[in-house]
N, CA and C atoms of all chains as a GROMACS GRO file, in nm:
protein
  570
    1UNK      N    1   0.085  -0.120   0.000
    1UNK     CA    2   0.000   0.000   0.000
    1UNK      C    3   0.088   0.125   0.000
    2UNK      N    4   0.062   0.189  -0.085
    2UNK     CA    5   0.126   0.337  -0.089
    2UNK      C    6   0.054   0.407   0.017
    3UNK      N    7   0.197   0.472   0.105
    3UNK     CA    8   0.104   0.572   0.223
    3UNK      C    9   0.189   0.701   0.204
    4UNK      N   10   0.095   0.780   0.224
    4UNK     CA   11   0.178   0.932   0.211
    4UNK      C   12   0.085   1.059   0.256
    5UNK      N   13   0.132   1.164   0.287
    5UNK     CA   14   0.066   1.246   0.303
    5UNK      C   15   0.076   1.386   0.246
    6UNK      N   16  -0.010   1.464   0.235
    6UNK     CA   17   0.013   1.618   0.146
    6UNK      C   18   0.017   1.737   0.245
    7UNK      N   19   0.099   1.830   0.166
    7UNK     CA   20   0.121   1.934   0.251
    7UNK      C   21  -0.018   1.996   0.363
    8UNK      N   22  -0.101   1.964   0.252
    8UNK     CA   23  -0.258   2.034   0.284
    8UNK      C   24  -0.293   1.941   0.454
    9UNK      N   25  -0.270   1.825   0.412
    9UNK     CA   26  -0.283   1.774   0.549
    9UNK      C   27  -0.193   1.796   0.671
   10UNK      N   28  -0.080   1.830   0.613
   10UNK     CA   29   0.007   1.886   0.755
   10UNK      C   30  -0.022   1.993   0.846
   11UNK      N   31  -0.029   2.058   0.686
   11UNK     CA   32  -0.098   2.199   0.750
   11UNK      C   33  -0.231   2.190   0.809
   12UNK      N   34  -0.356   2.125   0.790
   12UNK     CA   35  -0.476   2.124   0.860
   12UNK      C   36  -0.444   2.045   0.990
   13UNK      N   37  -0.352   1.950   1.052
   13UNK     CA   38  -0.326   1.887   1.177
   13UNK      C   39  -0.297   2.013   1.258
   14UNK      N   40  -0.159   2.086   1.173
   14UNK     CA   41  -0.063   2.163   1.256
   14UNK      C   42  -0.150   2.338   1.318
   15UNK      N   43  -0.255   2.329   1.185
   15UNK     CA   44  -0.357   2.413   1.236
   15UNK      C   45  -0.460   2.414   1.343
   16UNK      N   46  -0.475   2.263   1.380
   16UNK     CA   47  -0.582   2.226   1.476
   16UNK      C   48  -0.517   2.300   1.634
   17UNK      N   49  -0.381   2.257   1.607
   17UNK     CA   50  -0.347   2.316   1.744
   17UNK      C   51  -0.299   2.441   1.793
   18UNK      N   52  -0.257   2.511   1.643
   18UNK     CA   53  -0.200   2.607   1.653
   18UNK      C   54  -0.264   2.690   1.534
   19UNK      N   55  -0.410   2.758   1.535
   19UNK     CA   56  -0.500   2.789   1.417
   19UNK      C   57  -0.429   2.947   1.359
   20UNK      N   58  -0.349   3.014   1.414
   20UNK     CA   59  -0.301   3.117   1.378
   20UNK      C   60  -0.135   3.081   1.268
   21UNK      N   61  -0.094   2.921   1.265
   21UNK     CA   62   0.024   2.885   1.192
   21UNK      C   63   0.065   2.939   1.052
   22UNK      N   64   0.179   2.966   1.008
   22UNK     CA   65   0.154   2.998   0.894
   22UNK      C   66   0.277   2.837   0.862
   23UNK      N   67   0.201   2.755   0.812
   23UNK     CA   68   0.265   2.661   0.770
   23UNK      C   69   0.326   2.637   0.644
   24UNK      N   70   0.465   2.572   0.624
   24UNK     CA   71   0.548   2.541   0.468
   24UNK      C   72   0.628   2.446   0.470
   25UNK      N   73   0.589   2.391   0.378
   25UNK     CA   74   0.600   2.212   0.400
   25UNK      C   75   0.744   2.215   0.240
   26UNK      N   76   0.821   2.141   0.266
   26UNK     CA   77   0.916   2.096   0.153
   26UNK      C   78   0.953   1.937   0.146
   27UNK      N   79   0.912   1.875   0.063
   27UNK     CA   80   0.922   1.712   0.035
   27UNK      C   81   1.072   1.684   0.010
   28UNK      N   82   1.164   1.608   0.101
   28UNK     CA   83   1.223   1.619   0.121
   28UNK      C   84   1.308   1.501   0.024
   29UNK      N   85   1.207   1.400  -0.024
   29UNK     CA   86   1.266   1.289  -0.080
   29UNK      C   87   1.193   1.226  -0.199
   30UNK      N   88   1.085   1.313  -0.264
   30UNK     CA   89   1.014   1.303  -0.360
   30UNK      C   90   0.875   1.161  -0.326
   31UNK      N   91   0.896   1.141  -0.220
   31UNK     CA   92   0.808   1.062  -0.153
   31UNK      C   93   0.660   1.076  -0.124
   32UNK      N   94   0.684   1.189  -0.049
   32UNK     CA   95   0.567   1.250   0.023
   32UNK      C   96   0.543   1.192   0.185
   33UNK      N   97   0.669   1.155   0.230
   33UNK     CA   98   0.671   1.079   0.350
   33UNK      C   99   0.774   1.145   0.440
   34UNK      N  100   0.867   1.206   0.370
   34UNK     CA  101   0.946   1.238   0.476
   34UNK      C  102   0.985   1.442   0.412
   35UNK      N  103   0.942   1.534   0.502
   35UNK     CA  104   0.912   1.647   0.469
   35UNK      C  105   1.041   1.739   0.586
   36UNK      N  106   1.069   1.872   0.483
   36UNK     CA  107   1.086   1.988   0.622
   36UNK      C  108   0.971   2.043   0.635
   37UNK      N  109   0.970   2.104   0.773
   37UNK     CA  110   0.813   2.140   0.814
   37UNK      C  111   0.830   2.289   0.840
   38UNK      N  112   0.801   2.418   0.806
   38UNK     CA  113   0.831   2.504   0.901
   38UNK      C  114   0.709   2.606   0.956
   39UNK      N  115   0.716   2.610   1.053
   39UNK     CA  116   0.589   2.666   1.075
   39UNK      C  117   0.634   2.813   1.176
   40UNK      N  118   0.567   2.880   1.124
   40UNK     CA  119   0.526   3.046   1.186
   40UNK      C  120   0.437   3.062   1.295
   41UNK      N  121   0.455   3.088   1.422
   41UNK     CA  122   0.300   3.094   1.494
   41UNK      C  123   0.343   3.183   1.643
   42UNK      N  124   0.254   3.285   1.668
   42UNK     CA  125   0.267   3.320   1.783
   42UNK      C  126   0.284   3.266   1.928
   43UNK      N  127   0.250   3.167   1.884
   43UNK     CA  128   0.202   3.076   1.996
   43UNK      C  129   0.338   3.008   2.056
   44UNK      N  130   0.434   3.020   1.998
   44UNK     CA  131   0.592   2.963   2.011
   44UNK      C  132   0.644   3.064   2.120
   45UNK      N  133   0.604   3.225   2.126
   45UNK     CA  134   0.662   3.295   2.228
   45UNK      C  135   0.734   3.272   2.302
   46UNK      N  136   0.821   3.277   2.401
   46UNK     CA  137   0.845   3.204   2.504
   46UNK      C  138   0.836   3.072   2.551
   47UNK      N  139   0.827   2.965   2.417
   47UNK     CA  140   0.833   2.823   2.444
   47UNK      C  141   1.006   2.797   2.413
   48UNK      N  142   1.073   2.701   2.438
   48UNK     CA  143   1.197   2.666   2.447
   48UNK      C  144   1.168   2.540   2.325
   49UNK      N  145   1.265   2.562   2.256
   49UNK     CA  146   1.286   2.467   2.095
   49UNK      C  147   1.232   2.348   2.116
   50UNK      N  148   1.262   2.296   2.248
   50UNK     CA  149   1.196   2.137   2.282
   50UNK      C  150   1.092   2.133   2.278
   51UNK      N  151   1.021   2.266   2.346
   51UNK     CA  152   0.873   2.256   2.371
   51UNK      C  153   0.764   2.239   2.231
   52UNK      N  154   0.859   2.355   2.175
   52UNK     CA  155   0.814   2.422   2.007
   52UNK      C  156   0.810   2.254   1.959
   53UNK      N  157   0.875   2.188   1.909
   53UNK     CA  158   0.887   2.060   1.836
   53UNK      C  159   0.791   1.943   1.881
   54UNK      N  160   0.812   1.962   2.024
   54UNK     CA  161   0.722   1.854   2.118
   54UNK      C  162   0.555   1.878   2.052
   55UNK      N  163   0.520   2.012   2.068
   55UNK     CA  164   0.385   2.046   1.975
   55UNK      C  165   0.383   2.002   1.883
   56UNK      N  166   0.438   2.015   1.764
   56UNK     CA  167   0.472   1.983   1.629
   56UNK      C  168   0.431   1.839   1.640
   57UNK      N  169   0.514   1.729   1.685
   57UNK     CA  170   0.544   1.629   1.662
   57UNK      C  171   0.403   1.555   1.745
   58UNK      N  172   0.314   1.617   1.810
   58UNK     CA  173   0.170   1.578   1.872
   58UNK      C  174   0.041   1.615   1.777
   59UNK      N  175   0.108   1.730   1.710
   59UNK     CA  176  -0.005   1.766   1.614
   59UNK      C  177   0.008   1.642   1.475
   60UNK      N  178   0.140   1.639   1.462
   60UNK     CA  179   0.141   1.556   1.356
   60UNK      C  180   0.127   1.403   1.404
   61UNK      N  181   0.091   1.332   1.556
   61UNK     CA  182   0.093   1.262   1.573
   61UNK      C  183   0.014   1.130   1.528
   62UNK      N  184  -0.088   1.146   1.508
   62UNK     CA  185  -0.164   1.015   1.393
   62UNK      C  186  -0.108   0.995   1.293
   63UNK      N  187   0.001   1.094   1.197
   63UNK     CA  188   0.052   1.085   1.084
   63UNK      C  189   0.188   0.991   1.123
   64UNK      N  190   0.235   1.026   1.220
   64UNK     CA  191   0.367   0.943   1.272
   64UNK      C  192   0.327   0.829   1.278
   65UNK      N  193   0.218   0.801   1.376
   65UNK     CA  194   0.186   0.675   1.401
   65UNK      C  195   0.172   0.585   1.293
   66UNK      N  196   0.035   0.606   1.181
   66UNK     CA  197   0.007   0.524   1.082
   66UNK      C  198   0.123   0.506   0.977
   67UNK      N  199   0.232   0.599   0.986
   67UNK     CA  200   0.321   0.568   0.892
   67UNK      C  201   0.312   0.630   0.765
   68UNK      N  202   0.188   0.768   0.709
   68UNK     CA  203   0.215   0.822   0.625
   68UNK      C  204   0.304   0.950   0.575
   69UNK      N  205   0.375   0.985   0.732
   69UNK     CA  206   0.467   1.083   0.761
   69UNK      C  207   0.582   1.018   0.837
   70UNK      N  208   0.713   0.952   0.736
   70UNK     CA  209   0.752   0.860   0.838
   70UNK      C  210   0.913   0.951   0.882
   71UNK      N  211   0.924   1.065   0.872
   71UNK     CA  212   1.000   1.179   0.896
   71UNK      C  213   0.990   1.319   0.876
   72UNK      N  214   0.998   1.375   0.990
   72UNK     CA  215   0.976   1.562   0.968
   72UNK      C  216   1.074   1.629   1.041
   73UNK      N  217   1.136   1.750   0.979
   73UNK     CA  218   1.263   1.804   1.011
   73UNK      C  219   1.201   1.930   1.060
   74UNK      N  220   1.228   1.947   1.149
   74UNK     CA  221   1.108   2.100   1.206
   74UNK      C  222   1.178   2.186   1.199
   75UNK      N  223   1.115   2.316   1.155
   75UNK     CA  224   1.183   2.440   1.180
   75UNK      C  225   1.087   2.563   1.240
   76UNK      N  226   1.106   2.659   1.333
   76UNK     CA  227   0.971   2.671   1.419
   76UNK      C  228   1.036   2.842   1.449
   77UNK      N  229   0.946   2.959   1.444
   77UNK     CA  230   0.976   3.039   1.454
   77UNK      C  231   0.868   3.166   1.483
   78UNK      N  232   0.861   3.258   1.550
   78UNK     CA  233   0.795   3.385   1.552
   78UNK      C  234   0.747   3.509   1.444
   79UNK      N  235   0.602   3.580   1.456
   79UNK     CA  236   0.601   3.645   1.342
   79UNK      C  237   0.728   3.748   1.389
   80UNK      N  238   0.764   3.789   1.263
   80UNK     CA  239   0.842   3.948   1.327
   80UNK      C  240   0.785   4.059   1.324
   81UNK      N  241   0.778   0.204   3.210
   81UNK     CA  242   0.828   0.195   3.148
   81UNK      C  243   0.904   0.064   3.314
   82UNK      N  244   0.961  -0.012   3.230
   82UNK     CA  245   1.061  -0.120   3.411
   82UNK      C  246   1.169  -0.060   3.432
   83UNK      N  247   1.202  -0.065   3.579
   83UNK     CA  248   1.272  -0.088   3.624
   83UNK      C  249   1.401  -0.095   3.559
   84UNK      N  250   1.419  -0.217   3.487
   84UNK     CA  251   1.522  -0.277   3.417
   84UNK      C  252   1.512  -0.149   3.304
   85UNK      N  253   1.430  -0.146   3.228
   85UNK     CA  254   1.458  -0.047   3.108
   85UNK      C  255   1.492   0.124   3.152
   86UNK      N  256   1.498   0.134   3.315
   86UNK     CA  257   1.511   0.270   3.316
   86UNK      C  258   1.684   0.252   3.353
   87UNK      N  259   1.693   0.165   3.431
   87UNK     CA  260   1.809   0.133   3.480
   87UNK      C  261   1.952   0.162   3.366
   88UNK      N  262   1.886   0.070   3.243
   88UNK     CA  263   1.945   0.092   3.164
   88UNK      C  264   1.980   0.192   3.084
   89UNK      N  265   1.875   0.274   3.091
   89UNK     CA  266   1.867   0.431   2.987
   89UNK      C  267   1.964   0.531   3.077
   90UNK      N  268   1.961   0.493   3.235
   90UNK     CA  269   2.049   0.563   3.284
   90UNK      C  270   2.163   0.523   3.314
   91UNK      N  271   2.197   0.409   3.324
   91UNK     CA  272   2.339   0.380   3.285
   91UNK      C  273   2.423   0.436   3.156
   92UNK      N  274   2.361   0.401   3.034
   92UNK     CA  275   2.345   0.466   2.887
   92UNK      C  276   2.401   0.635   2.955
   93UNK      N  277   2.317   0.641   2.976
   93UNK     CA  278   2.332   0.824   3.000
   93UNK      C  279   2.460   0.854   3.036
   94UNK      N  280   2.492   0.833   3.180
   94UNK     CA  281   2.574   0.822   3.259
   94UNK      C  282   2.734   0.787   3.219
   95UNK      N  283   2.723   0.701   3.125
   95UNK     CA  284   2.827   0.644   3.070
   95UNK      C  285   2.899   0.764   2.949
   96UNK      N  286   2.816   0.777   2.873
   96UNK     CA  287   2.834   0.858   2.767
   96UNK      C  288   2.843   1.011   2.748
   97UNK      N  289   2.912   1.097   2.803
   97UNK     CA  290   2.880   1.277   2.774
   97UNK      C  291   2.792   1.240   2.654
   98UNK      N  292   2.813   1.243   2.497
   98UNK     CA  293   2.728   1.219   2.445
   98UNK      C  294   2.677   1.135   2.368
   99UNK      N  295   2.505   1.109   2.389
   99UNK     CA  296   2.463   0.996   2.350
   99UNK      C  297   2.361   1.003   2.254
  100UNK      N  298   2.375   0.951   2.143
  100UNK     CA  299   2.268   0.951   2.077
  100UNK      C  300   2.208   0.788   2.023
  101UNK      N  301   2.078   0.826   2.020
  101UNK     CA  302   2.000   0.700   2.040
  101UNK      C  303   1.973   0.714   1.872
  102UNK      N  304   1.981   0.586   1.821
  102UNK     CA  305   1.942   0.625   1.672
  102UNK      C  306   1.884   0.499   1.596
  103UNK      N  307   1.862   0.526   1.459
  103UNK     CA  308   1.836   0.384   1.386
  103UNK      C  309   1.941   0.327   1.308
  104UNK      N  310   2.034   0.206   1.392
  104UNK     CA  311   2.156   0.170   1.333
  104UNK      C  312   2.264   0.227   1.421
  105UNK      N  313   2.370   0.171   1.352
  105UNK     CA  314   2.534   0.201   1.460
  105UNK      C  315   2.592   0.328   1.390
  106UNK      N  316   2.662   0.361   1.434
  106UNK     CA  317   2.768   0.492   1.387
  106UNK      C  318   2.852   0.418   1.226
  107UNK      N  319   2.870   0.305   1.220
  107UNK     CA  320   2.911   0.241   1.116
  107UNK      C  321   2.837   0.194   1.024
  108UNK      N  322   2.681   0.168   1.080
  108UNK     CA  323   2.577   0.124   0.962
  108UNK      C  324   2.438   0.214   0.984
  109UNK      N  325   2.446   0.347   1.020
  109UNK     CA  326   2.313   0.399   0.976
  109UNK      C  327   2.201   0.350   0.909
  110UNK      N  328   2.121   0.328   0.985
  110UNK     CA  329   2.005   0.283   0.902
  110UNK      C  330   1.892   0.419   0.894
  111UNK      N  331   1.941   0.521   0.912
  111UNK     CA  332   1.825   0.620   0.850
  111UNK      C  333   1.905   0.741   0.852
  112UNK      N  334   1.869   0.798   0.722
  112UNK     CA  335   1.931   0.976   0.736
  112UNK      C  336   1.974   1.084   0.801
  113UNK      N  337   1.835   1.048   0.909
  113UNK     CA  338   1.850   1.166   0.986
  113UNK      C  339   1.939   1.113   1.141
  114UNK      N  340   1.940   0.969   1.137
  114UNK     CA  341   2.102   0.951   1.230
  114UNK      C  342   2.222   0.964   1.177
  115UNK      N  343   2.231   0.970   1.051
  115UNK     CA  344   2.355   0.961   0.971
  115UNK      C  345   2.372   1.144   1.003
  116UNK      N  346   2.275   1.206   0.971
  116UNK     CA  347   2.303   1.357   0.980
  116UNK      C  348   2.368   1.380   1.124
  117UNK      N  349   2.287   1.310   1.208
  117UNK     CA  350   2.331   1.340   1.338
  117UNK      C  351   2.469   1.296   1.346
  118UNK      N  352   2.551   1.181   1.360
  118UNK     CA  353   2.658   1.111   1.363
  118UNK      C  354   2.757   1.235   1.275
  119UNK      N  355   2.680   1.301   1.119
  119UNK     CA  356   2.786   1.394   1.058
  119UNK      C  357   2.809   1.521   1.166
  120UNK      N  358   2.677   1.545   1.211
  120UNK     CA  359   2.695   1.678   1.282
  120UNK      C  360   2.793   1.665   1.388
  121UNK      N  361   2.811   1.544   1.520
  121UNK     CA  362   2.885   1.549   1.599
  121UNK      C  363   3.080   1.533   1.568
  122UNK      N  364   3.053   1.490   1.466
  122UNK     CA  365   3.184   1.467   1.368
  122UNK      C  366   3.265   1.549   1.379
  123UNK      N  367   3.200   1.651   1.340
  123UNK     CA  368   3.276   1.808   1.326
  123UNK      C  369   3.353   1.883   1.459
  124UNK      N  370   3.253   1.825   1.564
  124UNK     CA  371   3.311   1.915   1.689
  124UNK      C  372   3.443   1.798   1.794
  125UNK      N  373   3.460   1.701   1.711
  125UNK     CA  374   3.548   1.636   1.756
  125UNK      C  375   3.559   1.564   1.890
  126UNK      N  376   3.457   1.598   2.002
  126UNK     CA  377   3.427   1.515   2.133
  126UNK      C  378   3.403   1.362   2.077
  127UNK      N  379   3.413   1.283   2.191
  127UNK     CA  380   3.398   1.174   2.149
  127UNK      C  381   3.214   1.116   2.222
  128UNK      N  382   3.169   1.059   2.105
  128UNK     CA  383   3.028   1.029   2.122
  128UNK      C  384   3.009   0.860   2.061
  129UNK      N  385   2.878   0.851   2.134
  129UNK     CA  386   2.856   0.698   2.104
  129UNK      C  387   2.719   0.707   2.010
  130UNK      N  388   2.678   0.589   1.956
  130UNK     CA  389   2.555   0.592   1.908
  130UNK      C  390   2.513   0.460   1.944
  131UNK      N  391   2.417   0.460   1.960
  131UNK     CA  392   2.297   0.352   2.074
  131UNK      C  393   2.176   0.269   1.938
  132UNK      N  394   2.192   0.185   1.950
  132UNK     CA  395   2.066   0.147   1.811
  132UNK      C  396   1.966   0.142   1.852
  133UNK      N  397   1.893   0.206   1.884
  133UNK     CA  398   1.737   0.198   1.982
  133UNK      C  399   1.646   0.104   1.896
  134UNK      N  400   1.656   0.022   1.746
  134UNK     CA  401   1.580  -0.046   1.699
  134UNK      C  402   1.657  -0.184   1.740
  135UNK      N  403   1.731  -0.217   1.836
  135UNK     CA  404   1.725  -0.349   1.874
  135UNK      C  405   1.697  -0.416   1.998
  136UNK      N  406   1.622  -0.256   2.037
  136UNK     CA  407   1.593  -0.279   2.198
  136UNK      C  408   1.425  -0.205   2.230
  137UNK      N  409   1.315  -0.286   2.137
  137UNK     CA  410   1.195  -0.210   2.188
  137UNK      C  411   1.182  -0.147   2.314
  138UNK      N  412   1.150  -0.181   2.393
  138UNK     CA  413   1.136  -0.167   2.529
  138UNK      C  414   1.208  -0.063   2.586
  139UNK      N  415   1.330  -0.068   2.552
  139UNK     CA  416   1.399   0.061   2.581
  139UNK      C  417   1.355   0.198   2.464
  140UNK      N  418   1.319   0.183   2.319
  140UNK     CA  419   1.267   0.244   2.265
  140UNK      C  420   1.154   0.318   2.342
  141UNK      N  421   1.059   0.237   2.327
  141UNK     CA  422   0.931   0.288   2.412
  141UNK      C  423   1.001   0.358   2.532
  142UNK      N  424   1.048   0.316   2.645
  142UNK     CA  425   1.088   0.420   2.724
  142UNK      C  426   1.146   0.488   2.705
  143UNK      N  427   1.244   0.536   2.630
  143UNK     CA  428   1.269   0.679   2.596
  143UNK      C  429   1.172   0.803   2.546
  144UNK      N  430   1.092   0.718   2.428
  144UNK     CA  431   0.986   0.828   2.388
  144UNK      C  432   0.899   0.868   2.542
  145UNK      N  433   0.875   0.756   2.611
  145UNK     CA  434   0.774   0.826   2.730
  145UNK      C  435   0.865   0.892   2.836
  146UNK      N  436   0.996   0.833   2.848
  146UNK     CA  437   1.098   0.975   2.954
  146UNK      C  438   1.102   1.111   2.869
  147UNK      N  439   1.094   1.100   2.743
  147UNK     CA  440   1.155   1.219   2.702
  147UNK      C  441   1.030   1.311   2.626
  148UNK      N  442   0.947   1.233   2.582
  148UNK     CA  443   0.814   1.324   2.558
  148UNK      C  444   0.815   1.327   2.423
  149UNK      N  445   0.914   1.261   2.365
  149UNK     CA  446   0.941   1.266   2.192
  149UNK      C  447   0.960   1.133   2.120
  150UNK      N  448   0.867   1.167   2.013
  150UNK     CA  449   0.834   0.991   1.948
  150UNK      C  450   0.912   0.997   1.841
  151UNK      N  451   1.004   1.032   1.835
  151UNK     CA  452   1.102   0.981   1.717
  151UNK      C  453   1.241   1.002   1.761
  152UNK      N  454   1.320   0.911   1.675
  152UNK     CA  455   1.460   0.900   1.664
  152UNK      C  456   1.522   0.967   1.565
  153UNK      N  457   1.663   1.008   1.561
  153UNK     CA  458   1.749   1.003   1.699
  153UNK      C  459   1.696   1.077   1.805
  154UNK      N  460   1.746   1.027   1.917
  154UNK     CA  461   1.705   1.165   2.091
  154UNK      C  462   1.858   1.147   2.107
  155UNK      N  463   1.902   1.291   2.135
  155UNK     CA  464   2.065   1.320   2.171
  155UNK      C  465   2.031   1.342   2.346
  156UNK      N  466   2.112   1.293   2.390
  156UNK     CA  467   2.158   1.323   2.528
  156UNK      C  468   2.276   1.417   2.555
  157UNK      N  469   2.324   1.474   2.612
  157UNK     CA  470   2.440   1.528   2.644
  157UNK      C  471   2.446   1.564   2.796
  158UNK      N  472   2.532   1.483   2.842
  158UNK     CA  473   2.579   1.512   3.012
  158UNK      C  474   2.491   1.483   3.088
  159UNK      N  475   2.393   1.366   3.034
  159UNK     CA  476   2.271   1.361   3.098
  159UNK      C  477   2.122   1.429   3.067
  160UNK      N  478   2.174   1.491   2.995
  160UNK     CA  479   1.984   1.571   2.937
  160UNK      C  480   1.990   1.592   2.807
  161UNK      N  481   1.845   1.570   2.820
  161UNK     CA  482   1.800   1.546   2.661
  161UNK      C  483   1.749   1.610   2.589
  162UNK      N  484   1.838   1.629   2.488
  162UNK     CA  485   1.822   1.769   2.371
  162UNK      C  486   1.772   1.807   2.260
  163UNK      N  487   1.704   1.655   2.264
  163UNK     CA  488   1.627   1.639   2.119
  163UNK      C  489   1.727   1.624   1.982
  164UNK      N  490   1.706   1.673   1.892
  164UNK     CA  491   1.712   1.622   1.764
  164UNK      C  492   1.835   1.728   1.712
  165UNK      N  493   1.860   1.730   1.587
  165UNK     CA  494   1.947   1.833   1.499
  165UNK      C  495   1.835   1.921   1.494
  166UNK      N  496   1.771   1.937   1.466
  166UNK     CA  497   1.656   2.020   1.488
  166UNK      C  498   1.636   2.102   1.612
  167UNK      N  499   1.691   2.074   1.711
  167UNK     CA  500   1.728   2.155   1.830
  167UNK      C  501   1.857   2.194   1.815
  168UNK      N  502   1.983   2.093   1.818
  168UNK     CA  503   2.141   2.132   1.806
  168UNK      C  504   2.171   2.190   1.706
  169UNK      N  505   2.119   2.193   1.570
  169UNK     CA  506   2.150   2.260   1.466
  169UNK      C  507   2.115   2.428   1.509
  170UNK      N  508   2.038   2.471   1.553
  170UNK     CA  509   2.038   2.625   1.613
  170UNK      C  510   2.116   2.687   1.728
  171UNK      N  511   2.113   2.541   1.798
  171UNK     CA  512   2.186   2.589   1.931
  171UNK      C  513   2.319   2.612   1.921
  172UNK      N  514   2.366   2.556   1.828
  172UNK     CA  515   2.543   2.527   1.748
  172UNK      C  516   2.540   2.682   1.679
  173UNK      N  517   2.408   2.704   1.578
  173UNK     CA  518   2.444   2.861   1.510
  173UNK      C  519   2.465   2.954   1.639
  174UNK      N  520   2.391   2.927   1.736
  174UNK     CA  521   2.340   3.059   1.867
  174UNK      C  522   2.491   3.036   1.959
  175UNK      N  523   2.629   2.957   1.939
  175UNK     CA  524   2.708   2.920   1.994
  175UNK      C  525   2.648   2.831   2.135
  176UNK      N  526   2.568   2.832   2.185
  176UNK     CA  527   2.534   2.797   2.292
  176UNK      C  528   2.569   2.608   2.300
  177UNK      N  529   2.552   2.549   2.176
  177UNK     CA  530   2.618   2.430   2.199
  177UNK      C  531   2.704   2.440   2.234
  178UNK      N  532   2.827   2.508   2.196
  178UNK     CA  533   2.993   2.532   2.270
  178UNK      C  534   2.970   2.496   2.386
  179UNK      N  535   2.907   2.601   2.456
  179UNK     CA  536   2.905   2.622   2.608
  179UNK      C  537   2.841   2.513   2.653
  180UNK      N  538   2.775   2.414   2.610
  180UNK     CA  539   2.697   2.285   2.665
  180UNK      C  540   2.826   2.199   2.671
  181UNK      N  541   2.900   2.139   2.533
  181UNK     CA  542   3.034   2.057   2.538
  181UNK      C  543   3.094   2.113   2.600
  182UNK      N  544   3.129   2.229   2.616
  182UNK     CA  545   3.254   2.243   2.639
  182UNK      C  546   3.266   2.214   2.825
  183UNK      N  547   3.121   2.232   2.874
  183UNK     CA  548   3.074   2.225   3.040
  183UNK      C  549   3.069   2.070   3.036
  184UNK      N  550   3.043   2.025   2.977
  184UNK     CA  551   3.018   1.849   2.952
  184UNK      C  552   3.135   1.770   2.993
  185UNK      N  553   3.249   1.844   2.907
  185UNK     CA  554   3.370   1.734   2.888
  185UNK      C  555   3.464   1.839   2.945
  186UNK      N  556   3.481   1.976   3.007
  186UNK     CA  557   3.548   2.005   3.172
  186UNK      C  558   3.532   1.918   3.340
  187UNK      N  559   3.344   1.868   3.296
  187UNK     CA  560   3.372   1.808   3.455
  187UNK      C  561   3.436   1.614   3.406
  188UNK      N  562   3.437   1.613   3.334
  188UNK     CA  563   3.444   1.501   3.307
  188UNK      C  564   3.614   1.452   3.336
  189UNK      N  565   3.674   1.565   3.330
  189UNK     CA  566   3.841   1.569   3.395
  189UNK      C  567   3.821   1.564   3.540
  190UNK      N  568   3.764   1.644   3.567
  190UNK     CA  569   3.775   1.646   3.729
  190UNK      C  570   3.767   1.574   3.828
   0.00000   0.00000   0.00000
């Protein structure tokens, strides 16, 4: 079975938790499985890089699990 | 997570200034983003181990639930856990990795 997932879906997970994100997804291996992720969001303020990723990696968590996101390289940052 | 499997994660720890848990050995990478990791520590010349966390479920699973993070590699250093290149790759631009090794492997003389 081919499993994979689209940017559109990263971005609607990564939005559930964080609805102000400005999300941008880059396919990292022509797959559609293993992506850089980078996401924009106020909501990072005063969180520490671990914390920032720890979110990330919960929002995207059904995608980890089932195996249609089977790597994401985060990059996580503030509006300016 | 047992007993036995914590025992072990902290021995692991303990043993190693730095540790990274990955998929495969430092000699046979079995995924990219440990191979990246293994390149990244390369450079700064400390000496580091790499841990195959896919031949030890159990200890797998307990790391993701000590550390709050479901994927591999998880870097340790001096005992705490720093997450990914995705954390050290900024902390290295912000110099602040320096100051983590370089505090790591001073007490480690002493």
């Amino acid at each position: 079975m081919l499993v994979m997932i689209t940017h559109a879906k990263i971005e609607t997970l990564i939005r559930e938790k964080l609805p102000d994100a400005v999300v941008q997804t880059q396919d990292r291996t022509g797959t559609l499985d293993h992506y850089n992720v980078s996401v924009v969001s106020r909501e990072f303020a005063g969180m520490s890089l671990l914390d920032r990723n720890r979110l990330i990696y919960a929002a995207l968590g059904e995608a980890l699990k089932d195996g249609s996101l089977h790597a994401v390289e985060i990059k996580t940052g503030t509006p300016a | 997570m047992t007993p036995e499997v914590k025992q072990a994660i902290d021995n692991d720890i303990k043993t190693h200034k730095i540790l990274v848990y990955g998929k495969g050995t430092k000699s046979m990478p079995r995924c990219g983003f440990t191979l990246e990791t293994i390149e990244f520590f390369n450079q700064f010349g400390y000496p580091f181990e790499v841990v195959d966390a896919l031949a030890d479920p159990a200890k797998r699973e307990g790391l993701a639930e000590m550390t709050d993070w479901p994927t591999l590699p998880k870097v340790f250093i001096d005992g705490k856990f720093y997450g990914d290149t995705d954390i050290l790759g900024p902390m290295h631009e912000s110099g602040e990795l320096k100051t983590v090794l370089e505090s790591a492997f001073a007490e480690a003389k002493t």
